[in-house]
C-alpha positions in Angstrom: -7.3 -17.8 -11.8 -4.5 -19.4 -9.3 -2.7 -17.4 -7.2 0.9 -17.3 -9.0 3.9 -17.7 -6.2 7.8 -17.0 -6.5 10.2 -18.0 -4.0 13.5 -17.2 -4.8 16.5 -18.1 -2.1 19.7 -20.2 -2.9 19.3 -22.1 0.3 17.2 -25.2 -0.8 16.2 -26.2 2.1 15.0 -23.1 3.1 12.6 -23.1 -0.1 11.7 -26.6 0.1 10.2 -26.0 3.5 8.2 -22.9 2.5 7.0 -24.3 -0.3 5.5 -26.7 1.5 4.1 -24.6 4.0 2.5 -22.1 1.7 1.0 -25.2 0.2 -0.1 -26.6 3.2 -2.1 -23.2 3.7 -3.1 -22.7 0.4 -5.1 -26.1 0.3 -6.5 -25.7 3.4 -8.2 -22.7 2.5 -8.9 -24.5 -1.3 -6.9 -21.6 -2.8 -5.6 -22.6 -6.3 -2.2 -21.6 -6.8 1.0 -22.1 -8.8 4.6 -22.2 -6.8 7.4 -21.5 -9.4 11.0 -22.0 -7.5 14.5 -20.1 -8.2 17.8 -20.7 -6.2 19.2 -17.7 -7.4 18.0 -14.2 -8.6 19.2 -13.9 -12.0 16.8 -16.7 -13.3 13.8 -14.6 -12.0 15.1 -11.7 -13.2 14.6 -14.0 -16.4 11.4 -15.4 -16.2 9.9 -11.4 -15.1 12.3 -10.5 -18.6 10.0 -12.6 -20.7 6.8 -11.5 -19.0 6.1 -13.4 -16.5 4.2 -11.9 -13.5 3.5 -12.7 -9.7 1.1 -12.1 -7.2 3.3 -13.2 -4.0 7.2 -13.4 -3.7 9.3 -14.6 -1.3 12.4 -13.0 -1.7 16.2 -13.4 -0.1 18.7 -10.6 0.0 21.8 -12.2 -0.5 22.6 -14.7 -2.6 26.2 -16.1 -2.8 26.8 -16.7 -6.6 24.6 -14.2 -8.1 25.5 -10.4 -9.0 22.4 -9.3 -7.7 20.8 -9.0 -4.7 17.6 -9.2 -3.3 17.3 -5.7 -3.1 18.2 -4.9 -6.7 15.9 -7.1 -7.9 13.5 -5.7 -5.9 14.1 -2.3 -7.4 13.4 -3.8 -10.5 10.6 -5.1 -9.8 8.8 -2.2 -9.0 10.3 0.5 -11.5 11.7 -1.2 -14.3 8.6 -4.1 -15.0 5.7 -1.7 -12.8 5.0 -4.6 -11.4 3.4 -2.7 -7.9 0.6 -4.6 -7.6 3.0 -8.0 -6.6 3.2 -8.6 -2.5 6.9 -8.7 -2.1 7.6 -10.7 0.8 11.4 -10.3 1.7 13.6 -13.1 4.2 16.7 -13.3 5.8 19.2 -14.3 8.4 20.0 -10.9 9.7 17.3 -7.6 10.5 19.7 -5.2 9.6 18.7 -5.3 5.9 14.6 -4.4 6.9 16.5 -0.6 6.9 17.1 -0.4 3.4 13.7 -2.0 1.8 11.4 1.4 2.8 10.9 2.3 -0.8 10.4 -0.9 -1.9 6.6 -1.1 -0.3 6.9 -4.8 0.4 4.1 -6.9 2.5 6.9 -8.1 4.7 10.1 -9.0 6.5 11.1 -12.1 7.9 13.8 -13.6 10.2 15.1 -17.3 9.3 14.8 -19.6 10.5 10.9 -19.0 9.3 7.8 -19.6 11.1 5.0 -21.5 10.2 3.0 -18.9 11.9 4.6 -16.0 10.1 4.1 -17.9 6.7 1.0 -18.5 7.6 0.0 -14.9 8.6 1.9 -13.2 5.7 0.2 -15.3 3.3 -3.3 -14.6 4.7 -2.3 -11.0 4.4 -1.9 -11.1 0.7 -5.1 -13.6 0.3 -7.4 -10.4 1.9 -5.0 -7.6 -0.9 -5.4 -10.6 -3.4 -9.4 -11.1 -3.4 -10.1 -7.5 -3.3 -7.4 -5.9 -5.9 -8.7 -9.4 -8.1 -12.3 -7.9 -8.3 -13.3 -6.0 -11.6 -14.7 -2.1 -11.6 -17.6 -1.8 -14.5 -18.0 1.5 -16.0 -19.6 3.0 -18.9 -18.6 5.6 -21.4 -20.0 6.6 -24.6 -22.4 3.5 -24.8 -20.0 1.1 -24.0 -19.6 -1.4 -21.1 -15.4 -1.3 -19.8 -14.3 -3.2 -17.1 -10.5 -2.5 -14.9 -9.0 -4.6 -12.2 -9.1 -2.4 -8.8 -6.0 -3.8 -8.3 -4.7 -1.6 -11.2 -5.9 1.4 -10.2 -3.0 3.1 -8.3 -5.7 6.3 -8.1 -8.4 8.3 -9.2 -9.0 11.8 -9.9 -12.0 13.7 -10.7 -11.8 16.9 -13.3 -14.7 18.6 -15.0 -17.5 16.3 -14.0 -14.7 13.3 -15.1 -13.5 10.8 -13.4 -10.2 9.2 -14.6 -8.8 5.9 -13.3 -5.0 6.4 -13.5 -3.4 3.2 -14.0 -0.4 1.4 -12.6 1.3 1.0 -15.9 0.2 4.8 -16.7 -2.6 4.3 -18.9 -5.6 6.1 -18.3 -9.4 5.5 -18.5 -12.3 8.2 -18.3 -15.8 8.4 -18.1 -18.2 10.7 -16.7 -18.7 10.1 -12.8 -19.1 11.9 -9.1 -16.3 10.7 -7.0 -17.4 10.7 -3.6 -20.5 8.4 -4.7 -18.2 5.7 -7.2 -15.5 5.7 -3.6 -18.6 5.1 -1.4 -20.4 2.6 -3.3 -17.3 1.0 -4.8 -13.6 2.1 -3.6 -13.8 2.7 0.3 -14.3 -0.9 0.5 -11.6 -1.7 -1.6 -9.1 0.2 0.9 -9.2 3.2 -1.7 -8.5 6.7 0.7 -10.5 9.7 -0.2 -7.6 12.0 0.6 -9.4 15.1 -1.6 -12.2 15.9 -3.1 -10.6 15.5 -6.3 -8.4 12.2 -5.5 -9.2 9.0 -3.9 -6.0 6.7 -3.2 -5.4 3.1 -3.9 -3.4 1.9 -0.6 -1.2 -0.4 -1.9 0.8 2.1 -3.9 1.3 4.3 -0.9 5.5 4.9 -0.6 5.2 8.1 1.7 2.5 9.9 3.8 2.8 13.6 5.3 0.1 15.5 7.0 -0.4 17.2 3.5 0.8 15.4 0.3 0.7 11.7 -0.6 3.3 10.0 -2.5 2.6 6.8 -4.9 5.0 4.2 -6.1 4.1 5.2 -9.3 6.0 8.5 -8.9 2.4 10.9 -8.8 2.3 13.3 -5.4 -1.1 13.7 -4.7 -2.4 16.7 -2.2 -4.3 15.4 0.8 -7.0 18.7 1.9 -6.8 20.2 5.6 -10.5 18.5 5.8 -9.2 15.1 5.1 -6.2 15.0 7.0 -7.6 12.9 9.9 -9.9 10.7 8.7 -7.1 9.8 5.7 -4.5 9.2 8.8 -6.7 6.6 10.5 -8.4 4.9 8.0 -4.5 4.5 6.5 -3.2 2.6 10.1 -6.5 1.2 10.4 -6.2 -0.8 6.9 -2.7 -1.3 8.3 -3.8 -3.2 11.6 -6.4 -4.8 9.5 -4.5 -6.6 6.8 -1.4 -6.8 9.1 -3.0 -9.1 11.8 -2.2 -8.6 15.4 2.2 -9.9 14.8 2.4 -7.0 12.3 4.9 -4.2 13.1 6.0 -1.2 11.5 8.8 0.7 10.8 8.2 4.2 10.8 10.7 6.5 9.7 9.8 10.3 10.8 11.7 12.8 8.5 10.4 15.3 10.4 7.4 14.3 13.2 5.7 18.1 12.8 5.5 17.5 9.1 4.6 13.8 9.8 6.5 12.8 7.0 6.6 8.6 6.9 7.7 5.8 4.9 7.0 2.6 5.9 8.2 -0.8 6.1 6.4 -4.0 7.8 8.6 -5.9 9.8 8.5 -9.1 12.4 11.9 -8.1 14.6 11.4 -5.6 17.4 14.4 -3.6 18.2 13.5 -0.6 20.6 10.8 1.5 20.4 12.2 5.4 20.8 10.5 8.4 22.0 12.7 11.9 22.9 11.4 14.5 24.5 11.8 18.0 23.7 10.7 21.3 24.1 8.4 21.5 21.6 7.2 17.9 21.3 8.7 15.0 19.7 12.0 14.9 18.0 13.0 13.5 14.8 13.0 9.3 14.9 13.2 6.3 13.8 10.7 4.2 15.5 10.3 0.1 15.9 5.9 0.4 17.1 2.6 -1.7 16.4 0.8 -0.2 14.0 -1.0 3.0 15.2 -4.4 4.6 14.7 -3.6 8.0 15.2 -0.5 10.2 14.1 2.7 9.8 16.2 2.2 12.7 18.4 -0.9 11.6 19.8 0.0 9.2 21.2 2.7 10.6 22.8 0.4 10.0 26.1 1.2 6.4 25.5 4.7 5.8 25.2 4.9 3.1 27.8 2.1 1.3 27.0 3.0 0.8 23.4 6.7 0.0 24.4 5.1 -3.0 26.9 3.3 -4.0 24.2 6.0 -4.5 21.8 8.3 -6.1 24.7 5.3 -8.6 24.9 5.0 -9.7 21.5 8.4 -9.6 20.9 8.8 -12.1 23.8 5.8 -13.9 22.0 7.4 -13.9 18.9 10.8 -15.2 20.1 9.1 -18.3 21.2 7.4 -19.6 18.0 7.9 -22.6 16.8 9.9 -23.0 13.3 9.1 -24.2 10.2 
């Protein structure tokens, strides 16, 4: 099955070039793929109308003779046609707009002009989210052989000695199962979380993380146990460094940084990375850092080093060479 591409921008230069780019790095890697153009955002609010889905979008914000923006669409996207397994990679001229795309759980953010590099790496972000959400989970129930894209599955929860696959269009699917041994021989290698011992998480519908609740972009709020609380916060940044690369970034935005409440966005531009002091430990924030491996306030420690670190790869960044 090719991999099925939007790019919607009503500069045509800008999508001529990153066509050619992302096919450039499709073939390379012998991905099959289909690109499907738009110069404005009502005609793929028209083709998504009639059913038409996508695996990877690149996406503009504003477009100059269409009603809706980037953004709207976007919302659509998500909770009017449940599309939330798509990648939703949003671009534009200015970084001011990466504050308003938190809920949107997009792959990424870039600056124009665009980057071969950051195609490149975007793209081979998705590819590693693509392969695995493309693989098929086999169960059994009464007799019968069933089979599920993973990629479907926003989570699963187990209830009297059932296991039930909750879907991103909100069906379900049951069948008789232990759910620590179907996430260790199946799920944790799918990036699935085990964030209870009655829920295991699919990543890429993760809007908002605290220390004790998980919320999905399909609207369920899912408890995450005092036991799990740890282990769920790393393996969550380190699947985040993982499919991110080494360039990724990430917008943290702390409504409170003692209930470690989060939503996040990934992002190329560096602005500032903040940390203030107070009495009783961090304040409330909005923080520009790599991705992390541990919650915010332990690495409190490390405040400079992260903040030499982004300086770095900003500096890095700011020198790449456009498409």
């Amino acid at each position: 099955m090719p991999l099925r591409v939007a790019i919607c921008d009503d500069e045509r230069q800008v999508c001529a070039e990153l066509e050619a780019a992302l096919r450039k790095i499709l073939a390379e890697r012998g991905v099959s793929h289909e690109i499907d153009v738009f110069h404005n955002s009502e005609d793929l609010r028209a083709k998504m109308e009639n059913r038409a889905s996508y695996d990877l979008i690149f996406l503009d914000i504003v477009f100059a003779e269409s009603e809706m923006n980037g953004v709207e669409l976007g919302l659509l996207l998500r909770d009017a046609y449940e599309h939330n397994a798509t990648s939703i990679v949003y671009i534009s001229w200015e970084a001011k707009y990466s504050m308003q795309l938190h809920r949107l759980r997009i792959l990424e953010f870039l600056i124009k002009p665009l980057q071969y590099g950051e195609i490149e790496q975007v793209t081979l972000s998705h590819l590693r989210l693509y392969r695995i959400g493309a693989d098929d989970f086999v169960y059994k129930t009464r007799g019968e052989t069933h089979t599920v894209k993973i990629g479907n599955i926003a989570y699963i929860e187990s209830s009297n000695r059932r296991l039930i696959l909750h879907l991103s269009d909100g069906g379900k699917r049951a069948f008789y199962g232990i759910l620590k041994d179907v996430y260790a021989e199946r799920f944790q290698a799918a990036d699935f979380l085990h964030v209870h011992a009655s829920y295991a998480v699919n990543y890429r519908y993760i809007t908002t993380m605290t220390r004790g609740r998980v919320v999905l972009s399909t609207g369920a709020t899912l408890p995450i146990s005092k036991q799990k609380r740890d282990d769920t916060a790393d393996a969550y940044f380190e699947i985040l460094e993982r499919l991110g690369g080494g360039g990724r970034y990430e917008l943290l935005f702390c409504d409170n940084i003692h209930n470690q409440s989060m939503h996040l966005v990934r992002f190329r531009t560096v602005h500032a990375v903040v940390f203030r002091q107070k009495a009783h430990g961090l304040s409330s924030h909005a923080s520009f850092v790599p991705g992390v491996s541990r919650w915010l306030h332990r690495a409190e420690h490390s405040c400079a080093a992260v903040y030499r670190r982004t300086a770095r790869n900003a500096r890095h960044d700011a020198h790449g060479s456009a498409v």
